[in-house]
C-alpha positions as a printed Julia matrix, in Angstrom:
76×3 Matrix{Float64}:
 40.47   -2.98  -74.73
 38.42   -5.63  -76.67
 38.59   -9.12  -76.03
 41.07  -11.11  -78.33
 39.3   -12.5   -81.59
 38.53  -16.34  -80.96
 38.57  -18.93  -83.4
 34.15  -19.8   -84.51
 34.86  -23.65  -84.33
 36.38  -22.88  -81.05
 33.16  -20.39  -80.18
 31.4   -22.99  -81.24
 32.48  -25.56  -78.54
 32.28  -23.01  -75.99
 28.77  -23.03  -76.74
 28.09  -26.54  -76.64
 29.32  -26.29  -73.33
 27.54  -24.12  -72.28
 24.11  -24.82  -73.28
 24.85  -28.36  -72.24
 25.29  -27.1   -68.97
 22.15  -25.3   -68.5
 20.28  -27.6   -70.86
 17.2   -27.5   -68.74
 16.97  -23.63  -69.03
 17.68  -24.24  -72.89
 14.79  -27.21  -72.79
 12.15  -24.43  -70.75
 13.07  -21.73  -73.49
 11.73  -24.13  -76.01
  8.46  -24.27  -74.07
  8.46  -20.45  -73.15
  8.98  -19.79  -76.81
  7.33  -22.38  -79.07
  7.59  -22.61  -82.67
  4.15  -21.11  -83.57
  2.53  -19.84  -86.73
  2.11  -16.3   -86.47
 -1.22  -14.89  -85.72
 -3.61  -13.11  -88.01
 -4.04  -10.46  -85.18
 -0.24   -9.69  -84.26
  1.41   -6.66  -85.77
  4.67   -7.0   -88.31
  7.15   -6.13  -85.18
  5.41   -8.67  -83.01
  5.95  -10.95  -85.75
  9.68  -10.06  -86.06
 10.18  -10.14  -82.28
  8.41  -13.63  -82.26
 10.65  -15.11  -85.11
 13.76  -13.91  -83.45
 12.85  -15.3   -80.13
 12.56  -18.92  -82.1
 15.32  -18.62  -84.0
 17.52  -18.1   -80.77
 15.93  -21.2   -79.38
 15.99  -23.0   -82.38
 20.09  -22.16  -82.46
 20.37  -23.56  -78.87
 18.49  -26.19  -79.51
 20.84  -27.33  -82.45
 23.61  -27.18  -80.05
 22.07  -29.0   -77.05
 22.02  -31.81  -79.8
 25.35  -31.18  -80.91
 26.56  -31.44  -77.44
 24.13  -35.04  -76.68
 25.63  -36.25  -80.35
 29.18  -35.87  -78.92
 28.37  -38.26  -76.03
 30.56  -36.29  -73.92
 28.8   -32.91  -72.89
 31.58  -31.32  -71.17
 34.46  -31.71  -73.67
 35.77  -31.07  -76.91
């Protein structure tokens, strides 16, 4: 049986809540995975795989802010 269908503002928050929770895993992604020109030598998958890695961080990233903008990491 699936899960029942939540709300995105409320997936959203769930989220924030999350990442600000673990926002020093979050903060060693960025360094893991940084946000790097491609290289001359890697092939068009690598590239692909490289891009999606970043754009993951880059998401969490966005939210870890979200979450230090509210002033209140742990609730909505």
């Amino acid at each position: 049986m699936p899960a029942p269908a939540t709300k995105p503002g409320k997936q959203r928050a769930n989220l924030r809540r999350l990442v600000a929770a673990h926002s020093e895993l979050v903060l060693a992604l960025d360094q893991l995975y940084p946000s790097l020109p491609p290289s001359l030598d890697d092939s068009e998958r690598l590239v692909w795989a490289k891009a999606g890695e970043r754009r993951l961080v880059d998401h969490l990233l966005t939210l870890l802010r979200e979450s230090n903008e509210r002033g209140n990491l742990l609730e909505d």
